[in-house]
C-alpha positions in Angstrom: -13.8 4.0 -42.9 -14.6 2.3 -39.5 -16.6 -0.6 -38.9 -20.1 -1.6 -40.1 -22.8 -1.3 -37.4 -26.3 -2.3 -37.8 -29.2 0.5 -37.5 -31.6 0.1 -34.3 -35.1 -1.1 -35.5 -37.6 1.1 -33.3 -41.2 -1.3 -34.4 -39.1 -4.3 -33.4 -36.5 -3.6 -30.8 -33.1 -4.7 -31.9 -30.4 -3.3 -29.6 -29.2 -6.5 -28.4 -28.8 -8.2 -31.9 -27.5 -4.8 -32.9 -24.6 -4.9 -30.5 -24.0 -9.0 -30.5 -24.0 -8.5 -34.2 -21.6 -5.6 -34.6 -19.0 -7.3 -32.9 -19.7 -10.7 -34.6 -19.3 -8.8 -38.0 -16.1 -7.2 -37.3 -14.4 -10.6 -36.0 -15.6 -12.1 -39.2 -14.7 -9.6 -41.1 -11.0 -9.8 -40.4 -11.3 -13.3 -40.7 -13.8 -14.7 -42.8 -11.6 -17.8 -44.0 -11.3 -19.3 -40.5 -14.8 -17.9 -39.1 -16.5 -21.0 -40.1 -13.5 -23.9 -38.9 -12.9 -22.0 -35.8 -16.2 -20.4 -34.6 -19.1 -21.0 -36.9 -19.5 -24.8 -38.1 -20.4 -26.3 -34.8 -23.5 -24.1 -34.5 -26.3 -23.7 -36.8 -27.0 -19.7 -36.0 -23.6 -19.1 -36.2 -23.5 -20.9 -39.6 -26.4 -18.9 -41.0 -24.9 -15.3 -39.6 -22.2 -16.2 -41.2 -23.9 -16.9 -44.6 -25.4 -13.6 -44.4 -22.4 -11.9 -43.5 -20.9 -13.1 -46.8 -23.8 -11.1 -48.6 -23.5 -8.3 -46.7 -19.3 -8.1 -47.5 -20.5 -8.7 -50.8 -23.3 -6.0 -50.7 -26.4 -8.2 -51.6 -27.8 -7.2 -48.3 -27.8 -4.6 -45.8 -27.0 -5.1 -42.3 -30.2 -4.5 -41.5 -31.7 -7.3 -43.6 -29.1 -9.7 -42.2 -30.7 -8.8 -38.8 -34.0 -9.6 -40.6 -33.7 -12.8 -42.4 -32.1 -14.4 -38.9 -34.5 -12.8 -36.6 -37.6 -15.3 -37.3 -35.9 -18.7 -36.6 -34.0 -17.0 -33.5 -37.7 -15.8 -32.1 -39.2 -19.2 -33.6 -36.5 -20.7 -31.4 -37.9 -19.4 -28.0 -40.6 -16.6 -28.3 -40.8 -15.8 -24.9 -36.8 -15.4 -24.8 -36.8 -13.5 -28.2 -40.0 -11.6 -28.2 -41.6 -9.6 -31.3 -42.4 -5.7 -30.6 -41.1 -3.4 -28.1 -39.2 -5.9 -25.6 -36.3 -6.1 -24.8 -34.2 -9.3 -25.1 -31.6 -10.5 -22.3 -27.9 -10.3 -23.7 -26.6 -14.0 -22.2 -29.5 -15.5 -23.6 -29.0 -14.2 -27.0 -25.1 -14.9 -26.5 -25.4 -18.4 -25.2 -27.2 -18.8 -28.4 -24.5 -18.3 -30.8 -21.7 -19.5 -28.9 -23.5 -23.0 -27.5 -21.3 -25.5 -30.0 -22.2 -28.9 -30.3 -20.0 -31.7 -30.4 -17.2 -30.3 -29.1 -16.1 -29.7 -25.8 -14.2 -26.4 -24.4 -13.0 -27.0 -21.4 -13.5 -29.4 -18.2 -14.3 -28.6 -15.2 -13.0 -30.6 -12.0 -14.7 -30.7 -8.8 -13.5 -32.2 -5.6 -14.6 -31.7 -2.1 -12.3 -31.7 0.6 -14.3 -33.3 3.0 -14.8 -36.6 2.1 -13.1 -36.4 -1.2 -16.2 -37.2 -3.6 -15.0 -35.8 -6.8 -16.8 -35.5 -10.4 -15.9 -33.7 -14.1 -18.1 -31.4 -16.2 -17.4 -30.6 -19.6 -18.3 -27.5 -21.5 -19.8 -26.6 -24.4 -19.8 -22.8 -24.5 -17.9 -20.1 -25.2 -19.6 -18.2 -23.0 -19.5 -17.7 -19.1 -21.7 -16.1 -17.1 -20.9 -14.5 -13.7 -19.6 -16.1 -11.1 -21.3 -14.6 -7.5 -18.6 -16.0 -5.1 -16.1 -14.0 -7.4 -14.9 -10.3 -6.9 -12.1 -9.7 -8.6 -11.0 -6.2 -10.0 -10.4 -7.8 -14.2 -11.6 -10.0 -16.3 -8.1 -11.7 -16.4 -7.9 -12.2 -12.6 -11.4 -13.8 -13.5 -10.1 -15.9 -16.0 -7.5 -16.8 -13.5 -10.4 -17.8 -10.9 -11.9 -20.3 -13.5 -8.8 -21.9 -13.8 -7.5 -22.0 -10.4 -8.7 -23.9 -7.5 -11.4 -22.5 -5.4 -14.1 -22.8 -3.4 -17.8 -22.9 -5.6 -21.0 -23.0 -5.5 -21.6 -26.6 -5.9 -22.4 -28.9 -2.9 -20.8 -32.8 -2.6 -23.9 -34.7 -2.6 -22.2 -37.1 -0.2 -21.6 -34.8 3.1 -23.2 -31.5 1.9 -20.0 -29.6 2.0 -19.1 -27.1 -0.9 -16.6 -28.3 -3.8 -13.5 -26.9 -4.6 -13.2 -26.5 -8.9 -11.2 -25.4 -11.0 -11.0 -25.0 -15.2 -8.8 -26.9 -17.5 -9.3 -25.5 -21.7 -9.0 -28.4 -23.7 -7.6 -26.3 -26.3 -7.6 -22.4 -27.0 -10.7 -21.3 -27.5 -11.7 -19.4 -30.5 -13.4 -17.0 -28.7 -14.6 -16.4 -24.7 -17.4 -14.4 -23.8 -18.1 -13.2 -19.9 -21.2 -11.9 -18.5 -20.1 -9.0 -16.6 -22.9 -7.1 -15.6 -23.1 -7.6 -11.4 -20.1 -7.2 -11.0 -17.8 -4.1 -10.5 -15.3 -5.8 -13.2 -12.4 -3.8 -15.1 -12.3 -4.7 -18.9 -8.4 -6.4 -19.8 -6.9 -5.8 -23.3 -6.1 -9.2 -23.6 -6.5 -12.7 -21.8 -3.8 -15.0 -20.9 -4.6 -18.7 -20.2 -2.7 -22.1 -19.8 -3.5 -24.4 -22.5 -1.5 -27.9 -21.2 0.9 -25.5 -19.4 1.8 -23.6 -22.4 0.0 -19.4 -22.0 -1.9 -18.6 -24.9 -3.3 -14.8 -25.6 -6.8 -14.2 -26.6 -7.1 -10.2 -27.9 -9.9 -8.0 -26.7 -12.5 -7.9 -29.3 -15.8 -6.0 -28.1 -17.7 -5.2 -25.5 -21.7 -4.4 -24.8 -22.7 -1.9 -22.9 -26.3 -1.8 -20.7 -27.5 1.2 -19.2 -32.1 2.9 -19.7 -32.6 -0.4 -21.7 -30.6 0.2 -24.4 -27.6 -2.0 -25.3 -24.3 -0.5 -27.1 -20.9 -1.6 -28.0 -17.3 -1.3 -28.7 -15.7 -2.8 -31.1 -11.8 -3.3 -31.1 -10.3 -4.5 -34.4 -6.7 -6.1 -35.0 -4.8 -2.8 -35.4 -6.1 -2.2 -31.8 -8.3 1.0 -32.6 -11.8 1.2 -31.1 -14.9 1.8 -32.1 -18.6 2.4 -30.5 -21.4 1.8 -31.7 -25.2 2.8 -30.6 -28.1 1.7 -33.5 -29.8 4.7 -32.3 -27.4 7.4 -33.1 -24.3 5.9 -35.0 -26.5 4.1 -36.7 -25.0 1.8 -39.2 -21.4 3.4 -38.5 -18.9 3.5 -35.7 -17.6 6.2 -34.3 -13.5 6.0 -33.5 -11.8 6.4 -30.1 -8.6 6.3 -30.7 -5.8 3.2 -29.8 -6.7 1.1 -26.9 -3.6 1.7 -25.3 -4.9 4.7 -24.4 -7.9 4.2 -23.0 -7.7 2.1 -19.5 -9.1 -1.0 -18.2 -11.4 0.7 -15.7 -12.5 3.5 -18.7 -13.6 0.1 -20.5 -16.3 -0.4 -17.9 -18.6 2.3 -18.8 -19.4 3.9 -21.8 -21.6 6.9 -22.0 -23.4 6.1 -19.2 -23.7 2.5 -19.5 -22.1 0.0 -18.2 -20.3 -3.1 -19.5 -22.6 -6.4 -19.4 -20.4 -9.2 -22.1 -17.0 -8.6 -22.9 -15.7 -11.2 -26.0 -12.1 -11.9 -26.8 -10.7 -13.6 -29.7 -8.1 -16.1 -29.9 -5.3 -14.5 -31.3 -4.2 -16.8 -34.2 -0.7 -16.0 -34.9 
């Protein structure tokens, strides 16, 4: 039996909290006791999927009623972001959502301009990223490699209008990264290595949404490496097995039936 998927709503379009969710579920799933420390405490709809995935593993609910009950305070949240009917809903404002923490901080960011040296930190509070235009790199881990290394961005010095060089430092390993993927022509890596005070550290690849006619879709990769998709439409409340993930390549991970990738999530790999 593969993973549980949730069933597309066609009164109420659902795809995008069809996919986010599917994935969510199936990296709860395999690890419900350190869900809430790791991922869910620090956000409040995090903490209430969470609730409801405990009924649904516990069969007082249906994924579709999980979808449901949390759908109100998400669209109470920000109705014109998280519209009623037959709209759609963008996937990084539905992902920065649930992966916003509070309290906590990811990762800094360092910026220093080479001009007159004016420097400044950011911190972060998300576990998601969204694209980065002055990057083109051919995988999300020579992305991952760009965030952390310096380089020229976007940001001017506010002292001689020159751009900043930045780079990314993790303040610890994060439970889980998300990257918005979508402009760019990006090849999905099975795993992520990053430098957490010099020491690498492996985040797995967990699942992946797909974007393609206005209809989101996913894969889902569990621990045993074996992937799923999923598509509310036709798979409905199942997933549908493609075999080991060795065998399918990084650049096959970009597209999936005619759609292509838009958020790729890895998980911290915990042991």
């Amino acid at each position: 039996m593969g993973p549980i998927g949730f069933t597309w709503d066609s009164k109420n379009y659902s795809c995008s909290y069809d996919a986010l969710f599917t994935i969510l579920y199936n990296i709860w799933i395999q690890t419900p006791r350190d869900f809430y420390t790791r991922i869910a405490m620090r956000n409040s709809f995090m903490t209430h999927l969470e609730d409801l995935f405990r009924d649904m593993r516990d069969n007082h609910i249906s994924p579709e009623d999980a979808r449901n009950i949390i759908r109100p305070s998400i669209h109470n949240y920000n109705p014109d972001y998280f519209p009623w009917g037959k709209k759609g809903v963008n996937m990084v404002h539905l992902s920065e959502l649930f992966f916003k923490i509070r309290a906590k901080i990811i990762a800094y960011k360092y910026f220093r301009c080479t001009s007159c040296s004016s420097n400044y930190t950011e911190t972060i509070d998300s576990f998601l990223f969204v694209q980065l235009h002055q990057f083109e790199g051919t995988s999300t881990q020579k992305w991952c490699n760009f965030l952390t290394n310096n380089n020229p961005s976007s940001q001017i010095c506010n002292n001689c209008n020159q751009n900043m060089m930045a780079y990314m430092e993790f303040s610890r390993l994060p439970a889980l990264l998300a990257l918005d993927v979508y402009a760019q022509n990006t090849s999905i890596s099975h795993k992520l290595s990053v430098k957490i005070w010099d020491e690498p550290k492996t985040l797995r690849l967990a699942g992946i949404i797909y974007l393609g006619k206005g209809h989101f879709t996913a894969r889902i990769v569990d621990k045993n490496k074996e992937v799923w998709w999923h598509d509310g439409m036709t798979t409905q409340n199942k997933c549908k097995n493609e075999g080991n993930l060795q065998n399918i390549t990084p650049q096959k991970l970009k597209n999936l039936k005619g759609r292509k990738a838009c958020l790729v999530v890895y998980e911290a790999c915990t042991k």
